[in-house]
N, C-alpha and C positions, 0 to 999 in steps of 0.2 A: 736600203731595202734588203740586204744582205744575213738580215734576220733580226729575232724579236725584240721588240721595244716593249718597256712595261711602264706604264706611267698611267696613276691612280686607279690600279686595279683594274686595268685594258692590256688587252693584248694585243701586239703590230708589228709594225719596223716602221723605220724611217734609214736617211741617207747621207751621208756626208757631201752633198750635192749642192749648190746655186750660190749666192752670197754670202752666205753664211759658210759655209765650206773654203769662199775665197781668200777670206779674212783669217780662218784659222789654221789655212795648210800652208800662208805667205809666211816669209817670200820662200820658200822651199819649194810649192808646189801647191797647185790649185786644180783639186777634183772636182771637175764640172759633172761627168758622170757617174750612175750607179759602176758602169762595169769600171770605171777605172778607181773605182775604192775598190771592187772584190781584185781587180787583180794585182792593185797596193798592195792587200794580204795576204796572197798567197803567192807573189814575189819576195814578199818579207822574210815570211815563212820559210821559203826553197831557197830563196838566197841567204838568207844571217841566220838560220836556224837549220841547215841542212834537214831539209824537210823532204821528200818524194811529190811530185805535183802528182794529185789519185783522179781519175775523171769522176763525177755524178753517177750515181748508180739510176737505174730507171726508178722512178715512180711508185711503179708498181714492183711488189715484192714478190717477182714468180717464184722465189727459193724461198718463201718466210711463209709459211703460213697463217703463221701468227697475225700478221698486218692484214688489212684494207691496204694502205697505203704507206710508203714509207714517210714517216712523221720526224724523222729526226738524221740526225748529219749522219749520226753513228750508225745507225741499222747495219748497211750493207758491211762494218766490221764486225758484227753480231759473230759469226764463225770463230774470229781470233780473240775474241775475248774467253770465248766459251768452249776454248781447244777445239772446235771440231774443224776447222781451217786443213784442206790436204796439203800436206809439205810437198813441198817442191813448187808448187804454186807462187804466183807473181803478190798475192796479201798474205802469205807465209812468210814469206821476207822483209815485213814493212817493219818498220823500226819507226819511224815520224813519216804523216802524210798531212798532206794540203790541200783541200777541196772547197767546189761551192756546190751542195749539195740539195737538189728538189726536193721539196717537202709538202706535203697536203697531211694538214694537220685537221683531225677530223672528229675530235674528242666537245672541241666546242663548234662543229659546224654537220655534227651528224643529222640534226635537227635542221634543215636548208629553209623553212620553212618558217623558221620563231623569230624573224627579225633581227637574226645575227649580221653583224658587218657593214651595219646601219651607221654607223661611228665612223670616223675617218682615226681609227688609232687599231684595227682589226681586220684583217682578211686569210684567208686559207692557206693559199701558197706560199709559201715560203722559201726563201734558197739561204739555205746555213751554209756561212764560210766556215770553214774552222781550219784548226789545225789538232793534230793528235799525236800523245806522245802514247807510243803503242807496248813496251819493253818495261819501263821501270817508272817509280814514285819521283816525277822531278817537279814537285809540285812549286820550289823556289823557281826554277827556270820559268815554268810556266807562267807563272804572277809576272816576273820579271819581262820576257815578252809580250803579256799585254802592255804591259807598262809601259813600253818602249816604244809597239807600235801606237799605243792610245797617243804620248805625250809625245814623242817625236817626227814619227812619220805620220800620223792625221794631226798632229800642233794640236791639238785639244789641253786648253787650259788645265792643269794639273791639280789647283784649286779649285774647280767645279765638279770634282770627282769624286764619290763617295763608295765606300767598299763592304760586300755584306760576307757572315762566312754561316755555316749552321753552328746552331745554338747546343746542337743534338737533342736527343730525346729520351728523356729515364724509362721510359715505361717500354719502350722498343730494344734498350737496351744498346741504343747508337749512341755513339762518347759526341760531344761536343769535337768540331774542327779546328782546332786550337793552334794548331799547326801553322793554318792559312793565316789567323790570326793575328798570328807574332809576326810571320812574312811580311803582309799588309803595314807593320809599324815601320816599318822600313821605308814605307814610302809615303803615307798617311799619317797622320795625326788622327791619333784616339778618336774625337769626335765624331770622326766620319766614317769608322769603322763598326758596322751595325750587325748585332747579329738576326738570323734568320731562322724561321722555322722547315718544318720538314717540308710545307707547302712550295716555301719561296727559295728555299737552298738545301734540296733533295732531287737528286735527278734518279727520274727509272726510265728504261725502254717501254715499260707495262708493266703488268701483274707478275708476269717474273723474268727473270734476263736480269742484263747489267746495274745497277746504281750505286750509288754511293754520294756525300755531300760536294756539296761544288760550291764557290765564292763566286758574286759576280758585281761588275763594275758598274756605278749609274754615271750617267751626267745630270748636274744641276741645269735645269734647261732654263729657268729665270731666277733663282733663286731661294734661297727659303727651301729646299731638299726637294724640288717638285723634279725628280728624278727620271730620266730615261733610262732603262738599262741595256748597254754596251756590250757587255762582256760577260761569257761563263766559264771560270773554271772550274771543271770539276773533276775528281778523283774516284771512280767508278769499280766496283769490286762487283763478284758474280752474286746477283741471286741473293743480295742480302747477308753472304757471309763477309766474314773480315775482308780489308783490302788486302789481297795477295802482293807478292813480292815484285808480280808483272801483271799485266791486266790496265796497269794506269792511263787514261786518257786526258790531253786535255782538250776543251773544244771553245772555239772562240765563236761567238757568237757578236759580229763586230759589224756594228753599225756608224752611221756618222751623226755628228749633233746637227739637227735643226735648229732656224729660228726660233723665237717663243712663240710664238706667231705659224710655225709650219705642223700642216700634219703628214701623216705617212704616205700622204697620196699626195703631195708635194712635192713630189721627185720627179727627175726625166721619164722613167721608165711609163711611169702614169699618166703621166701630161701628154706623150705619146698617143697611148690608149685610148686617153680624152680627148686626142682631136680625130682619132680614128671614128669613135664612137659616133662625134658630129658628124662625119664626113659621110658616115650611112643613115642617118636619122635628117630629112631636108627638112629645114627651121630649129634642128633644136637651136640654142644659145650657149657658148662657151660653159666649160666647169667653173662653178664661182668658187669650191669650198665652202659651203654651207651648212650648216649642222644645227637642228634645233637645240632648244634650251633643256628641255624636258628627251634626257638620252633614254629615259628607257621605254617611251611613248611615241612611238615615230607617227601615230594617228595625230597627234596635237601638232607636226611640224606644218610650216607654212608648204606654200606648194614651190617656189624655189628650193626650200629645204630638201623635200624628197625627191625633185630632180637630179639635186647634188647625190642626196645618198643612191638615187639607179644608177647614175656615172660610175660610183665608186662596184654598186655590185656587179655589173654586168664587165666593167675590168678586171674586175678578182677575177669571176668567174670565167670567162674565155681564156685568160691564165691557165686555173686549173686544168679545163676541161682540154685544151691544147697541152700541156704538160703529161697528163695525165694518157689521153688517147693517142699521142704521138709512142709512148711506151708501150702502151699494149692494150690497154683498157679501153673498154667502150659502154655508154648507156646500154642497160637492157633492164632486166625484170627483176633480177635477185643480185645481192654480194656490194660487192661495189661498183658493178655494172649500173645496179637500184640509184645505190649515193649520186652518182653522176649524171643519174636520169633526173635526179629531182632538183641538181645543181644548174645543170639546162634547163630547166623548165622555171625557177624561180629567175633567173637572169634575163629571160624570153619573154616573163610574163612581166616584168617591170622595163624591160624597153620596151614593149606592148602600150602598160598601161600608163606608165608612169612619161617615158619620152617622146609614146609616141609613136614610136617605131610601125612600121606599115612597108608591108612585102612590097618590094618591088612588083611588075608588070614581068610576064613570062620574057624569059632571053629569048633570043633566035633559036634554032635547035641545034643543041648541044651535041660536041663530038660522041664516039658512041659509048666512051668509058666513065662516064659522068653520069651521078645520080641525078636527074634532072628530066622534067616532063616539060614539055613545049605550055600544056598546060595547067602546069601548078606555078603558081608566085614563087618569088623567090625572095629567103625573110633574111633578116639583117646579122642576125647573133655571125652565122658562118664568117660573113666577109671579112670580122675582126681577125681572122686568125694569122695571116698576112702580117699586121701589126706587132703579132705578138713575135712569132717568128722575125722579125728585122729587128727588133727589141734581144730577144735573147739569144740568136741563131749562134752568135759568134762563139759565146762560153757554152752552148750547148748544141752543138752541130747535128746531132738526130733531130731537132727542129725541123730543118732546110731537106731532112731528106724526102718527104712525102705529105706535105703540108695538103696536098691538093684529097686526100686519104680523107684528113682533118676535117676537111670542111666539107666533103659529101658528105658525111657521117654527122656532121651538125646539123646541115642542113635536111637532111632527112627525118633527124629528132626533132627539127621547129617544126617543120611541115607536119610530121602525127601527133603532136602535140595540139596546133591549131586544130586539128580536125577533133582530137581530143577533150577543147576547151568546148567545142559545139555541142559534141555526144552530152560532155559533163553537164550542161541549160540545160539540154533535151530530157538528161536523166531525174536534174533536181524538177524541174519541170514536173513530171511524173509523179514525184513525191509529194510534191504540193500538190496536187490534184488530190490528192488520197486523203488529204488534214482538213478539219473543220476549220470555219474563222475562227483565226486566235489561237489557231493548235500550235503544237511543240511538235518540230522536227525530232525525232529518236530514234531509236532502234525497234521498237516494239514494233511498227510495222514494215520493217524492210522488206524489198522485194533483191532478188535475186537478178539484175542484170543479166539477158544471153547476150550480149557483146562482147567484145573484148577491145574496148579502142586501142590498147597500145601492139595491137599484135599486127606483125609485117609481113609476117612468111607469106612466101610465096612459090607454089610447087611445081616441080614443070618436070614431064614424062611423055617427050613427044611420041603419038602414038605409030609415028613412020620410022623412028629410030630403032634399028635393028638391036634384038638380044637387051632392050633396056623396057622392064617391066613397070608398067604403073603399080605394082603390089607394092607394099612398104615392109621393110624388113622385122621379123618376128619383134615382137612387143609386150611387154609382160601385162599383166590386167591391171588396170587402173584400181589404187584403194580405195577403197568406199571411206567416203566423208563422216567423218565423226558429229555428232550433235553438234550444236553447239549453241549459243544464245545471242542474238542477232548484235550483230556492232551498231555503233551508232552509226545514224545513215549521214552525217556528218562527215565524220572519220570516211564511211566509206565510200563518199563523194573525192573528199581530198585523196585517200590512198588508192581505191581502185579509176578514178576518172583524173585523178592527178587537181583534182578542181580547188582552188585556193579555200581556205575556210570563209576566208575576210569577203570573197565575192557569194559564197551561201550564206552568211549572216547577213550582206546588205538584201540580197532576193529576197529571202523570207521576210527580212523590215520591210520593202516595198510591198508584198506581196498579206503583212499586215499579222505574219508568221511569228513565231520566237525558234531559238534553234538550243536543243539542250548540249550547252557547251560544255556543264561538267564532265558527260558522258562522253563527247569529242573527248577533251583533255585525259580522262582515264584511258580511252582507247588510243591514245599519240603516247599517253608514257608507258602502253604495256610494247608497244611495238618499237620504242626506243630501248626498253629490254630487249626486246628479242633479238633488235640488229647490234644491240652493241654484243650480245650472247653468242650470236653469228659470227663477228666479224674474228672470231678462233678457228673458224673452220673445222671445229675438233670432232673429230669420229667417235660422236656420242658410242656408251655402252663395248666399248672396243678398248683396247691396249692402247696407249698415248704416253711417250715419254717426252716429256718439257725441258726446258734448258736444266730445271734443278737434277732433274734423273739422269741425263747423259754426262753433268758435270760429274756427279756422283762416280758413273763409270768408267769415266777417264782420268779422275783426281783419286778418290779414295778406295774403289776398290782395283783399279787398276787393270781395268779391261783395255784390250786394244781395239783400234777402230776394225772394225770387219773388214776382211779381203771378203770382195765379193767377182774375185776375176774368174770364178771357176765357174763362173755362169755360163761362158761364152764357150767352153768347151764341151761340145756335145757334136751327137750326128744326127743334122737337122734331116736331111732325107730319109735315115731309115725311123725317125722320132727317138731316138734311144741314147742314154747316157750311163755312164757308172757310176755308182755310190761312190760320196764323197767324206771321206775321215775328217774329223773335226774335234775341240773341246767346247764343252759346253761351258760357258764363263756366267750367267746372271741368268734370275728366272724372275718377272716383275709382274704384278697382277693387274686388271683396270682401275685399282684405286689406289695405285703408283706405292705398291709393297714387294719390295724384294724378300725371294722366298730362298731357306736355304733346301730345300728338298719342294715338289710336288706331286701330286698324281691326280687321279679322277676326280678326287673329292675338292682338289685346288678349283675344279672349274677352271677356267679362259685363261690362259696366260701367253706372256710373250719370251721368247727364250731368245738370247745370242749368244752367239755361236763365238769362235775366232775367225772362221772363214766360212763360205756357203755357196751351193752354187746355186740360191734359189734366185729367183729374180724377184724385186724389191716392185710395188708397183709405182710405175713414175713415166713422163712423158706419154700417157694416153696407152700404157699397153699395161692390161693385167696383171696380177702378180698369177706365178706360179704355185702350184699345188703340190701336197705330196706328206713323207712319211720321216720322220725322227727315231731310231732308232739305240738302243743299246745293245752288246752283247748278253748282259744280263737279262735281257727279255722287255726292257721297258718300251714302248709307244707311246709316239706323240702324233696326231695327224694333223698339219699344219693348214690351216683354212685360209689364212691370210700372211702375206708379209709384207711390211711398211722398212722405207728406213725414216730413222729420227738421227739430225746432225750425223754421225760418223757410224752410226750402230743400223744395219739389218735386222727388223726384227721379228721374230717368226712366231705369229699369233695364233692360238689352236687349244689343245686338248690333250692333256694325257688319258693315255687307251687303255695302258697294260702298264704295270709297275711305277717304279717309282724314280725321278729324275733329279739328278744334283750337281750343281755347280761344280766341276772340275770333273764330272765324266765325260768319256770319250763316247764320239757319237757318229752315226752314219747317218748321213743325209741321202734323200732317196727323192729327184725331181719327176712330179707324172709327167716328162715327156712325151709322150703321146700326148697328151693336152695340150702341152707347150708348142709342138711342131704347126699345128693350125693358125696359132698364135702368132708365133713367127714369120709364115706365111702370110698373113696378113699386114702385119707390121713391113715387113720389107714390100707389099706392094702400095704401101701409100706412099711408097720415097719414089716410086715409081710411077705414080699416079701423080705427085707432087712435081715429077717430071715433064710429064705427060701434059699437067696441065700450063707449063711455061710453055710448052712448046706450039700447044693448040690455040692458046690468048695470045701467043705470043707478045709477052709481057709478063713480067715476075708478079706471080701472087702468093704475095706472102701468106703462112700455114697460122691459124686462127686458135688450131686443137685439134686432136683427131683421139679416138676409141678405137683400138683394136680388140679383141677378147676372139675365141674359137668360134664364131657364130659368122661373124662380119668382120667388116673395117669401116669408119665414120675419120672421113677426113673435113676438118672446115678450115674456107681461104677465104682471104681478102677479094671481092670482085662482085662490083655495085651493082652487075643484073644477073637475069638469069644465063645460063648458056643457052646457045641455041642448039639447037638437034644437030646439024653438020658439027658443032665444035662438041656435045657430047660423043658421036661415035667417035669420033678425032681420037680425045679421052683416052675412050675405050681401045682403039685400035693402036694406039701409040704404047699402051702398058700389055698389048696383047703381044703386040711386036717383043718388046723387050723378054718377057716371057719365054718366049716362042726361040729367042736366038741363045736362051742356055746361057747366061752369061755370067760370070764369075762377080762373086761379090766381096770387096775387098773392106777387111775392116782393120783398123789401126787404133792405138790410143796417141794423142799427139797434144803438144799444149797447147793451149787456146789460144795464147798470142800467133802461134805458126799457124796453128787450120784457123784462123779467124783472115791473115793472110791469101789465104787459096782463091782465085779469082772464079766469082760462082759459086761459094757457097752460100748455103742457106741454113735457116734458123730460125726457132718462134722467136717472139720476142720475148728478150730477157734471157733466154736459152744461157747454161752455164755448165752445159755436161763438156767431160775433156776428149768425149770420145768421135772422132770423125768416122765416116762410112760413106765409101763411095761405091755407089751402083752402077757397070757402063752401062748406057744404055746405048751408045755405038755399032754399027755392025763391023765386023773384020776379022782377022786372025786374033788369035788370043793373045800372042806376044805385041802386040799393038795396044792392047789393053793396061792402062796405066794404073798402079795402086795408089793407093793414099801418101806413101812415101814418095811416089819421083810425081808429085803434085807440092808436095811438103817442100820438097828439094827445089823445085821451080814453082812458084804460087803466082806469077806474075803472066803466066802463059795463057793465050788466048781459049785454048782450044778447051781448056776446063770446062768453059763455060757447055761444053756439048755432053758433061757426065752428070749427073746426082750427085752430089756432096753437099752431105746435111750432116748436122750436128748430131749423133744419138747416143745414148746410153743402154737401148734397148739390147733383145736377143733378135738376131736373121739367120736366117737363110743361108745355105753355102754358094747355090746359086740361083738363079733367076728362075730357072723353070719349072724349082718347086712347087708353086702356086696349081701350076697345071691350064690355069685360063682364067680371066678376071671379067665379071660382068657387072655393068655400071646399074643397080635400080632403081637409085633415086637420086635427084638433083633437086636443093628447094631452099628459098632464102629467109636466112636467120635476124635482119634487119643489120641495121648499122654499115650496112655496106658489106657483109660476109653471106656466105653460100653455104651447103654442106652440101657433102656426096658422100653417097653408102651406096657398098659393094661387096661382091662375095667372089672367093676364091675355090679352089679348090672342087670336092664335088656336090657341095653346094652350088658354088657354078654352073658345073655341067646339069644339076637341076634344074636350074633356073632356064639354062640355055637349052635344055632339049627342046625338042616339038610338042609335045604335047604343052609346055607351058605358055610356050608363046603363042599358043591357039585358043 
C-alpha cells in the first residue's frame, strides 16, 4: 500500500503482505505487514545506499500554494529543486533522502461525488515510499537499486518483471530516454523493455515546477503482461528545461506483488479498517471483496457488491480525512476545506445508506471539552479514527498526538450534515410543489433558499462581561450580486444542500417528475473548472511570479535571494524608521514580462530589490506600505508586497520618472502605519497566551489577521468561552500590557527553537524565526531571552513565557499596545473559535463610558 499500482488502466496500490509475500520474501524473510515493507525500504535505502531517513511533510501544503494537498513524495523538496531552499538549513544539506511520504491525490477524486473509488484497484490517500538522489544524474545507480531491493530484498521473481522508459516526443521537443534504456538491458531482455508515452513515463509536479521522464517497473501478476506497477524512476529537470547537472531525483514508488487473486484492499492496513468499520455498524457482515462485473456502472451491482464497495469508500475516506485534519486542514465551505467537506459527506452517506449505519443513542454527558450535546446521537464515521491512528500512528507520530481534536470535528461534520440531508427533502420538497405532473426539475424556476444548512457559527458577547462589546468590528459593504441565470435546481440541491443527485432523481421518479440532468452535468463541469482554477490560489490581476520566474532570477539573470532583515529594524514606539539603500535588480509585470526600464505608462509592476525592509505579507499580518525612490527623481509607490520562493516582491506603480534594473534605490516604510500593525501582531502572541492560561489547556492557533484596524485571532476550542474565561482573556493580556515588558526576538534554527519546552506554532508553521514574550512578573534581569531558552530547552519553567514561532514585525516592548479590549468571541465550526480585538486608541474608544453605555 506504500503507493501506486497501475494495472489495466486503474489506479491504486497494493502490498507485499500475506501468503503471497511469504513465499516470495523465504527463506530470507517474510513481510506479514504493510509497515514492515515501508520500513524494508527505507532501511535499504539508509543503510546500503547512504541515504538520510527525511520524516513526511504534513498533508497540507502551508508553504506551497500552489497545492490543495500534497499529491506527491517530492513536493515538500520543491525549494531544492527550484534553488530557493535557505542555506544553512537542515534540506540544504540533503544529498539522498528516505521517506514514506502522505499524499491525497486529488486530480482523479476532486469530483467525490462521480462514483470514484468504486473499484478495489483506487483510493485517494496515498503514502509514497521513495528514495531521492538529490545532487547529481545517477540514474545507473538508481535502476540498479530498485533492482536489488525488487529481486533481492522483496525476492520478487526477476522473470515476472517488465521495464517501461519514455518513447519521447518530437512535437515537444523531448528526446527519447534512451539512457534508461540501454541501463534496463543490463538486466532485462529486450522483450520486456517497453517503451512509454508522455502520459505513462512523464512525471510533472503540475502545470509548472519539476518534471522530466522516468522508467518504471511492473510485475507480471499472472501472466500474459497483466502488469502491476512497482517502481518509478525518474529524472526530473526544472520547469521543462533540459536536465541540469543537479536537480536529479529518484523516487521509488515500491509496492509488494499480490496474489492474482488480491486487490489493494487486501492488505493489513484495510482489513483493519474493515473490522473497525463492523465493529460500529451492529449487523453488518464481514468484507467479502466484492466487485461487480460492469466497473463503470455501480447502479447494475448486486447489493453484496455495493456493500463491498461502502467498505472500501468510507476506509479511504477516514484515511484521508484523519491524515489530512490531523495536519491542519479542516471541512468548511471553500478551498480544500470544501474538498474535505464533501469527502465526509460521501463516506457518511454511504454507511448511512448503503451499511446502514445509524447514530448511536446520546452518551451520558460528556466532559466539558468535547463537542458533544447530551442530546444529539452520536454517528459512526468519527469513531473510525482510533483505527486509523493505531494503523499508522508508529510511522507517523502526529497521528497520536490529538486524535480526540479528530473526531470532535468529524463528528460535528456528520451531525450538520444529517440535519443538512433533512433541510435538503424539505427543500427539494419545495420544488416539487412548484412543477406540473410530468414537469422537468431545472433552473428556470429556482427559488433562492434563506437558510444556510451548513453554517455553525455561533456568537457570544456576554452582556455582564465588562469592556467586551456586542458591536462587531468595522466591515466593509457587502458587493452587490451580479445577475446571473439561475443553475440548475439539481446542481443546486447537490452543491448548496450537499443533497446527492442519485437521491433527487429517485424523489422526482417517485414523485412521477423527470430531472434535467443535462443541465445538472453542465453546472458540475463548470464548477469542476472553477475549483480545479482555484486550487492556485493565485492573486488574480496582480504580480504572481511562478517556479519558471524565480528559476529565471536565480539561474539566468542572476539575482540573489532578497535580504529582508532590515525589516526588523526600526523604532516601534516612536513609529519611525530610516530609508534604506538598496539595488534594484528585476522589474516583472502581471503577465510575467521582465522589463528592462519602466514608468507610468508600464502600469502595475513588481520590482526586487537586493535587500528591503518592507515587510512581505505572511502569517496573517499585512504587508507594509510606502515609497521607492531614486536620486534622479523617479517614484515608485508600493501598494503591495508578496514574497515568491526566495524574492520579496514589491508590487505598485511608477509616479515620477523612469526605473531600471541596476539603479540604486531608497526604500522609504509608512511606519506610522506599520507601528499599529505591530501592535497588534505582538498582542495575539499575547492573547495566544492569555488563552492557555484561562482554558488552561493548549489551543492551538487556527489563523489570525492583524492589519492597523484590529487583530483576528482563530484557535482550536469546541465551544464557546464563557464570560468568566473571556474577561480572564482580557485581563491576562491587560496584565501583560500593563507590566512593560521586554520583548525578545532571535533568529534561531528550527531544529533548536522546535526544541524549547512550550513552544507554539500553526500548523505546518516553517518560519526560522523564534520570539519570546514574558509575560512573568519580576525584575527585568529575571527575564529570559530566546537564547538562555535555546541554551537550556528542556527547562520547565518555559512553559510560563510565549514562545511562538514568527516571522512577523513587533513591538519592542509590551506596553506599546497601550490597553487591549476583547469584542467579539463567535464560532467558526469544526471545532475552532475566533476573537477580535482592538488595541491601542481604538481601545480606549471602545472602552470609554460613553460606549459601554
Amino acid at each position: 500500500m506504500i503507493n501506486g499500482l497501475r494495472s489495466n488502466g486503474s489506479s491504486g496500490a497494493a502490498s507485499l503482505v500475506g501468503p503471497a509475500a511469504d513465499a516470495l520474501a523465504a527463506p530470507r524473510r517474510a513481510f506479514r505487514t504493510t509497515a514492515e515493507v515501508r520500513s524494508a525500504f527505507i532501511d535499504f535505502f539508509a543503510d546500503k545506499a547512504a541515504h538520510s531517513r527525511w520524516p513526511s511533510s504534513p498533508v497540507v501544503p502551508h508553504d506551497d500554494p500552489t497545492l490543495l494537498f500534497i499529491n506527491a513524495g517530492m513536493n515538500q523538496f520543491k525549494p531544492l529543486f527550484l534553488g530557493q531552499c535557505k542555506e544553512g538549513t537542515a534540506m540544504s544539506k540533503l544529498k539522498r533522502a528516505a521517506n514514506s511520504q502522505k499524499c491525497i491525490r486529488l486530480r482523479r477524486t476532486i469530483d467525490v461525488a462521480s462514483g470514484i473509488l468504486d473499484t478495489p484497484l483506487s483510493y485517494m490517500t496515498t503514502l509514497t515510499t521513495r528514495q531521492l538522489e538529490l545532487r547529481r544524474l545517477l540514474q545507473e545507480e538508481a535502476i540498479a537499486w530498485a533492482w536489488q531491493l525488487l529481486t533481492e530484498v522483496y525476492r520478487i521473481p526477476p522473470e515476472r518483471l517488465y521495464v517501461t522508459y519514455f518513447e519521447g516526443n518530437e512535437a515537444l521537443g523531448v528526446p527519447a530516454d534512451t539512457e534508461a534504456r540501454d541501463i534496463w538491458a543490463k538486466y532485462v531482455p529486450p522483450e520486456r523493455i517497453l517503451a512509454g508515452n508522455m502520459k505513462d513515463n512523464f512525471w510533472e509536479m503540475g502545470d509548472t515546477g519539476p518534471c522530466g521522464p522516468c522508467s518504471e517497473i511492473h510485475y507480471d501478476r499472472i501472466g500474459g503482461r497483466d502488469a502491476s506497477h512497482l517502481v518509478n524512476d525518474g529524472c526530473v529537470g526544472r520547469n521543462g528545461e533540459p536536465i541540469p547537472a543537479k536537480g536529479a531525483v529518484v523516487k521509488g514508488h515500491t509496492v509488494g506483488v499480490p496474489d492474482p487473486n488480491m486487490s489493494n484492499y487486501d492488505i493489513d492496513v484495510f482489513a483493519a479498517l474493515f473490522k473497525a468499520i463492523q465493529a460500529v455498524v451492529p449487523g453488518l457482515r464481514e468484507y467479502a471483496g466484492k466487485v461487480g462485473e460492469d466497473m463503470e456502472d455501480a447502479a447494475k451491482w448486486t447489493e453484496d457488491e455495493r456493500v463491498d464497495m461502502a467498505f472500501r469508500v468510507v476506509a479511504d475516506h477516514i484515511r484521508t480525512l484523519t491524515f489530512a485534519i490531523t495536519d491542519g486542514a479542516q471541512p468548511s465551505a471553500e478551498g480544500r476545506g470544501y474538498v474535505l467537506r464533501r469527502i465526509l459527506r460521501r463516506a457518511v452517506r454511504y454507511g448511512g445508506e448503503i451499511l446502514k449505519a445509524r447514530p448511536s443513542p446520546p452518551p451520558p454527558p460528556p466532559p466539558p471539552l468535547l463537542i458533544q450535546s447530551s442530546m444529539t446521537p452520536v454517528g459512526f464515521f468519527h469513531q473510525l479514527v482510533d483505527a486509523v491512528v493505531e494503523q499508522f500512528g508508529d510511522a507517523f507520530p502526529e497521528l497520536r498526538k490529538d486524535p480526540e481534536r479528530v473526531k470532535a470535528i468529524l463528528r460535528e461534520e456528520e451531525a450538520t450534515f444529517s440535519r443538512t440531508l433533512k433541510n435538503g427533502i424539505r427543500q427539494l420538497g419545495k420544488y416539487c410543489e412548484k412543477l406540473p405532473a410530468g414537469g422537468t426539475l431545472s433552473g428556470e424556476e429556482a427559488q433562492s433558499p434563506h437558510i444556510s444548512p451548513t453554517s455553525t457559527s455561533t456568537s457570544t458577547s456576554p452582556p455582564h462581561l465588562p469592556h467586551i462589546s456586542p458591536t462587531s468590528p468595522p466591515r466593509l459593504p457587502p458587493t452587490p450580486a451580479l445577475p446571473h441565470r439561475p443553475p440548475s435546481q439539481a446542481f443546486k440541491m447537490y452543491d448548496t444542500y450537499g443533497f446527492p443527485v442519485d437521491l433527487t432523481l429517485l424523489m422526482c421518479e417517485e414523485k412521477g417528475l423527470t430531472v434535467d440532468e443535462a443541465g445538472y452535468e453542465a453546472e458540475m463541469e463548470r464548477a469542476k473548472k472553477r475549483s480545479q482554477e482555484g486550487g492556485s490560489f493565485s492573486r488574480g490581476g496582480s504580480v504572481v511570479l511562478e517556479a519558471e520566474q524565480t528559476v529565471a532570477l536565480a539561474e539566468r539573470m542572476g539575482v540573489p535571494r532578497t535580504d529582508d532583515a532590515p525589516k526588523w529594524v526600526w523604532d516601534s514606539a516612536a513609529g519611525a524608521g530610516q530609508p534604506h539603500a538598496s539595488t534594484l535588480r528585476a522589474a516583472i509585470d502581471p503577465s510575467k514580462v521582465f522589463h528592462e526600464s519602466v514608468t507610468a505608462e508600464t502600469g502595475l509592476v513588481g520590482l526586487i530589490v537586493e535587500s528591503t525592509p518592507f515587510y512581505a505579507e505572511a502569517g496573517g499580518q499585512v504587508c507594509d506600505l510606502g515609497t521607492l525612490t531614486t536620486a534622479a527623481g523617479a517614484a515608485f509607490l508600493v501598494e503591495d508586497v508578496q514574497r515568491f520562493g526566495a524574492f520579496v516582491t514589491h508590487i505598485g506603480r511608477v509616479t515620477a520618472g523612469e526605473l531600471k534594473p541596476g539603479d540604486a534605490v531608497q526604500l522609504c516604510v509608512d511606519y506610522g502605519r506599520r507601528a499599529p500593525i505591530a501592535q497588534n501582531h505582538t498582542t495575539t502572541h499575547m492573547l495566544n497566551y492569555a488563552l492557555r492560561a484561562a482554558l488552561e489547556q493548549d489551543c492551538d492557533q487556527r489563523g489570525s489577521l492583524c492589519d492597523a484596524e484590529k487583530l483576528r485571532f482563530d484557535f482550536a476550542y469546541p465551544k464557546p468561552l464563557t464570560a468568566e474565561q473571556l474577561a480572564a482573556v482580557q485581563a491576562q493580556v491587560n496584565s501583560q500590557i500593563g507590566a512593560d515588558l521586554e520583548v525578545h526576538t532571535s533568529t534561531v534554527a528550527l531544529e533548536q527553537a522546535m526544541a524549547i519546552n512550550g513552544l507554539r506554532a500553526v500548523f505546518g508553521q516553517q518560519c526560522r524565526t523564534a520570539h519570546g514574550a514574558d509575560p512573568a512578573l519580576g525584575s527585568i534581569l529575571r527575564r529570559p531571552g530566546v537564547g538562555q531558552m535555546v541554551a537550556a530547552p528542556d527547562q520547565g519553567e518555559w512553559r510560563g513565557y510565549s514562545v511562538e514561532f514568527c516571522g512577523g514585525t513587533h513591538i519592542a516592548r509590551s506596553s506599546e499596545p497601550q490597553r487591549f479590549v476583547l469584542i467579539s468571541e463567535e464560532g467558526l465550526g469544526g471545532g475552532n473559535r475566533r476573537i477580535v480585538g482592538l488595541t491601542g486608541e481604538r481601545a480606549a474608544a471602545e472602552d470609554s463610558p460613553a460606549t459601554r453605555q
